[in-house]
matplotlib code that plots the C-alpha trace (Angstrom):
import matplotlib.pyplot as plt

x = [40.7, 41.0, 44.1, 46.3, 44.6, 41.3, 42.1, 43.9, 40.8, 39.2, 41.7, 41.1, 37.7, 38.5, 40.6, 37.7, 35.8, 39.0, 38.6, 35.2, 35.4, 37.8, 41.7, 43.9, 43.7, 45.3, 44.0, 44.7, 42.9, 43.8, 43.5, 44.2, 46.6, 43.0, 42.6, 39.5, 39.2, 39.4, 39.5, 38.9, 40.6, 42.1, 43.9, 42.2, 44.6, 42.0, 39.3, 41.3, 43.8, 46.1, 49.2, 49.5, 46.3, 47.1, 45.2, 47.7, 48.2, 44.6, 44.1, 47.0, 45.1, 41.9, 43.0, 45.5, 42.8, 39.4, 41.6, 43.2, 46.9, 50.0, 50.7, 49.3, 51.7, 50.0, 48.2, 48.5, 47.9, 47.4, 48.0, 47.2, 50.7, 54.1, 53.8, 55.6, 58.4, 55.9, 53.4, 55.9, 57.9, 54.2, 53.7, 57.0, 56.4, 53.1, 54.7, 52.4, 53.5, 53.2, 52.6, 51.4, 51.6, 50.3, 52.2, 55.5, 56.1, 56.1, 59.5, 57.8, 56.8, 57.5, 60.5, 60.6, 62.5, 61.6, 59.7, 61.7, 64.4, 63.1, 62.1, 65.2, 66.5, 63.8, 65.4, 63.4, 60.2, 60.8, 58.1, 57.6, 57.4, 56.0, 55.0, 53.7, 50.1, 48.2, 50.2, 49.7, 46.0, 46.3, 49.3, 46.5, 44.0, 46.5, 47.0, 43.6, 42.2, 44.8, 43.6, 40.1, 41.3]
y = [191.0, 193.6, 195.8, 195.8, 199.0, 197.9, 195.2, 197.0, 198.9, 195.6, 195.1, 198.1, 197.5, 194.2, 196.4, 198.7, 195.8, 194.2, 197.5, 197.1, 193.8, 195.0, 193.6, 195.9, 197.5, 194.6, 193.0, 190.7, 190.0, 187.0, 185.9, 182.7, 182.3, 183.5, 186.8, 185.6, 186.6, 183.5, 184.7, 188.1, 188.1, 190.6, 190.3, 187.9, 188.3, 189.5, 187.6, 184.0, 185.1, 184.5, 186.8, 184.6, 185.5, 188.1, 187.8, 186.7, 183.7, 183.7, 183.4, 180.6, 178.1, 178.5, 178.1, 175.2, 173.5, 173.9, 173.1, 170.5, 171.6, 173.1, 174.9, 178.5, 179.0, 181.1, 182.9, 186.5, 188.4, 191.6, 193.5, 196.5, 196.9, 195.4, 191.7, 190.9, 188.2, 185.8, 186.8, 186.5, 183.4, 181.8, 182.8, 181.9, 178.1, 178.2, 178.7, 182.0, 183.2, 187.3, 189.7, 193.5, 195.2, 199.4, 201.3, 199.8, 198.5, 201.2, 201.4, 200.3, 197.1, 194.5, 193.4, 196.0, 194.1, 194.8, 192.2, 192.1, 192.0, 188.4, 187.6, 187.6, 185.1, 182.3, 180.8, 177.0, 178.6, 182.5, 184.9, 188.3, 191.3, 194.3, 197.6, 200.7, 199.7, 203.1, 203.9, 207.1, 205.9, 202.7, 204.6, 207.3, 204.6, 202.8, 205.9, 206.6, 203.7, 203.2, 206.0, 204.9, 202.2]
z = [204.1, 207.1, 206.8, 210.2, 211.1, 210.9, 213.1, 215.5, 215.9, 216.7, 219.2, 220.8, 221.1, 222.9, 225.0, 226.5, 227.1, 229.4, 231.3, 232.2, 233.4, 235.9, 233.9, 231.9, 229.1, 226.8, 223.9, 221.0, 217.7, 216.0, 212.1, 210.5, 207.0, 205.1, 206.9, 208.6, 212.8, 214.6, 218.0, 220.5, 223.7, 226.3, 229.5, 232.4, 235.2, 238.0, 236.4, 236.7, 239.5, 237.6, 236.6, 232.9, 231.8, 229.4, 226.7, 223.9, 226.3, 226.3, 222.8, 222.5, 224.9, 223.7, 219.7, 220.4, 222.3, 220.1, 217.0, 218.6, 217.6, 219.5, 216.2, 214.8, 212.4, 210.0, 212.4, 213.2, 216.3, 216.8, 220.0, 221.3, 222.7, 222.3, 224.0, 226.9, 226.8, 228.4, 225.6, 223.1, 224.0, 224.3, 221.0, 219.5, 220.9, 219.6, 216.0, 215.6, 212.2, 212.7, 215.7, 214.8, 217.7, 218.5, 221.1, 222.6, 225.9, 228.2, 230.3, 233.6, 232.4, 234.7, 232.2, 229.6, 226.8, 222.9, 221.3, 218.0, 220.1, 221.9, 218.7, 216.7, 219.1, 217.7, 215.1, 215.2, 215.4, 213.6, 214.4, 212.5, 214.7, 213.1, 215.8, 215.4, 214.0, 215.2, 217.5, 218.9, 219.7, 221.5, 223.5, 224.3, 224.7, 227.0, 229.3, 229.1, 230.3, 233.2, 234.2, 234.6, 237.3]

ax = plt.figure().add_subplot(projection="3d")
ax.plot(x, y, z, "-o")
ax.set_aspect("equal")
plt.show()
């Protein structure tokens, strides 16, 4: 089973490829309860039109739909950053059991709120919010890459 870190790495990885297809630099790496990767995605908005398509969103509709479920509970994703509280609430009603997240949401986010924040607010479907997963690298890689657009 890949540590947190590893997968971040992963994530990351996802995250360069989202930049060279012209989105952010966003990404998400997603594990079922046996620690095995289900699912890559990163943020779509150009791509789709469509200012939803971050990738954690991403991963929900694709996962709910091939397994045919509107629950992941006991699924983890991982982020590259802190989620948004679309991201969030998206994963919250999806029942997704754990978010690891890298660097936290920078304070010109379009609504800057802290994820464990939103999250201690779901009590009917509880989601475990845990940042910091190599965090002074995707924050670099974050910079980095908006830098390149």
């Amino acid at each position: 089973m890949k540590t947190p870190e590893e997968l971040m790495r992963l994530a990351m990885e996802e995250a360069e490829l989202s930049v060279k297809k012209g989105n952010g630099p966003f990404a998400v790496v997603v594990v079922d309860q046996g620690g095995n990767i289900v699912w890559k995605d990163h943020d779509r908005q150009k791509e789709l039109t469509d200012p939803t398509a971050h990738g954690e969103i991403n991963a929900i509709r694709h996962l709910c739909k091939s397994l045919g479920t509107m629950s992941l509970k006991g699924y983890t994703f991982v982020t590259t950053s802190e989620p948004c509280p679309t991201c969030l609430t998206g994963m919250i009603k999806a029942k997704v059991s754990r978010n690891y997240y890298g660097a936290k949401t920078e304070n010109t986010a379009s609504l800057p709120l802290s994820a464990k924040y939103l999250a201690s607010f779901a009590k009917k479907y509880p989601i475990e919010v845990i940042g910091g997963i190599l965090a002074e690298e995707t924050l670099s890689q974050r910079e980095r890459l908006f830098g390149i657009k």
